[in-house]
N, C-alpha and C positions, 0 to 999 in steps of 0.2 A: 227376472231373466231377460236377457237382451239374443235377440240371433240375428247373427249378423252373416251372409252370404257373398259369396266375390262377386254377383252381379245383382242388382238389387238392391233397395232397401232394408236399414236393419229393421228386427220389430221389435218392438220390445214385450213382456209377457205371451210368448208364442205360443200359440194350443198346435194338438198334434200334427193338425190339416197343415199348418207352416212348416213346421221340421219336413215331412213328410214330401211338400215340396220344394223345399231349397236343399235336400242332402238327391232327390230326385233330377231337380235340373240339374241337368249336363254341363250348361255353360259356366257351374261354380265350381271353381278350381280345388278351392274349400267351404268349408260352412264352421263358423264356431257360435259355440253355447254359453255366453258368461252368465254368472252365477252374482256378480257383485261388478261393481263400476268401474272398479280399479281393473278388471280385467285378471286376477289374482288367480280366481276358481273359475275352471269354464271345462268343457268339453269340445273337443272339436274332429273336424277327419278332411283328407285330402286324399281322394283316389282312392277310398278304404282303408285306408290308413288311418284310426282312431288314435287321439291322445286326450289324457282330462289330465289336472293339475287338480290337485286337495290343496287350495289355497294358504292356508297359515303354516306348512308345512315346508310349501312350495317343491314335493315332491311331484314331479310328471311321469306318468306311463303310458305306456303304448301298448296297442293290440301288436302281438307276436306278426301277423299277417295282415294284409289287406280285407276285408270282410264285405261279403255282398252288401249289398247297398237297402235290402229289408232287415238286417241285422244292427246296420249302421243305423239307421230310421230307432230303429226298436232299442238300441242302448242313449242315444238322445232324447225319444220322450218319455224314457224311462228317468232320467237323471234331471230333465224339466219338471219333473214330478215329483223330484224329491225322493223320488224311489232310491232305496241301494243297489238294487237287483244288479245296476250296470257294473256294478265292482266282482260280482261275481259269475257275470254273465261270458268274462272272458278272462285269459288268463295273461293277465296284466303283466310287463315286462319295466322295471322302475327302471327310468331312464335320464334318472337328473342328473348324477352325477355326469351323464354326456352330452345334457345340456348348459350345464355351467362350465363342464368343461371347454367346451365350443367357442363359448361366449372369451371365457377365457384367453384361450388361445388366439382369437383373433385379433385382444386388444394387445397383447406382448406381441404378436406381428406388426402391429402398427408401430408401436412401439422402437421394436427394432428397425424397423425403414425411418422413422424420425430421423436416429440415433445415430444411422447411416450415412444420411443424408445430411447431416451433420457435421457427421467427418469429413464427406469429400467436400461441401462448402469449405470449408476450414482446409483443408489442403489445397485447393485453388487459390484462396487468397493466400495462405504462405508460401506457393509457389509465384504467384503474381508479385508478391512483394522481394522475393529472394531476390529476381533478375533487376531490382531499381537500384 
């Protein structure tokens, strides 16, 4: 296990006294929990806001709400632990498909500005060349 905090140090094999104070300090915007290197399985929260990802699935869920920050504490050293408890400690909202869709959608925006951006090159010079 790796945790890694928005200010700070990551640690890697955290005991609970670590979770405990990086989901505590204030100044981390987030805190996540990987499970593996790739970064694949992890748990994490911002502002209360919980998500974990089941790695080989690559399904992600979210806590419904923001959850005080002894709950938050208490479903991350639960899941450092190997415990399940955190999969049933809240009532998980699967939210992949509107995370690949996300992903999705922003590269066919690029996409379309390329495409765009494209055309009007391409009508500058055939207008630049019409008037020779």
């Amino acid at each position: 296990m790796r945790l890694e905090p928005a200010e700070g140090e990551p640690v890697d094999n955290p005991n609970d006294a670590d979770i405990a104070a990086a989901v505590s300090d204030e100044r981390n915007e987030f805190v996540i929990l990987s499970a593996d290197e790739e970064g694949e399985t992890f748990i994490q929260t911002s502002g209360g806001l919980v998500e974990y990802r089941a790695g080989q699935t690559r399904q992600l869920f979210r806590s419904p709400d923001n959850l005080p920050a002894d709950q938050v504490i208490a479903l991350m050293q639960a899941y450092n632990r190997g415990e399940q408890s955190y999969k049933s400690a809240v009532q998980w909202q699967d939210v992949s498909a509107e995370s690949q869709s996300g992903a999705g959608a922003g590269v066919k925006r690029s996409v379309a500005v390329v495409i765009l951006l494209l055309i009007v090159v391409a009508l500058v010079v055939w207008l630049a060349n019409l008037g020779k």
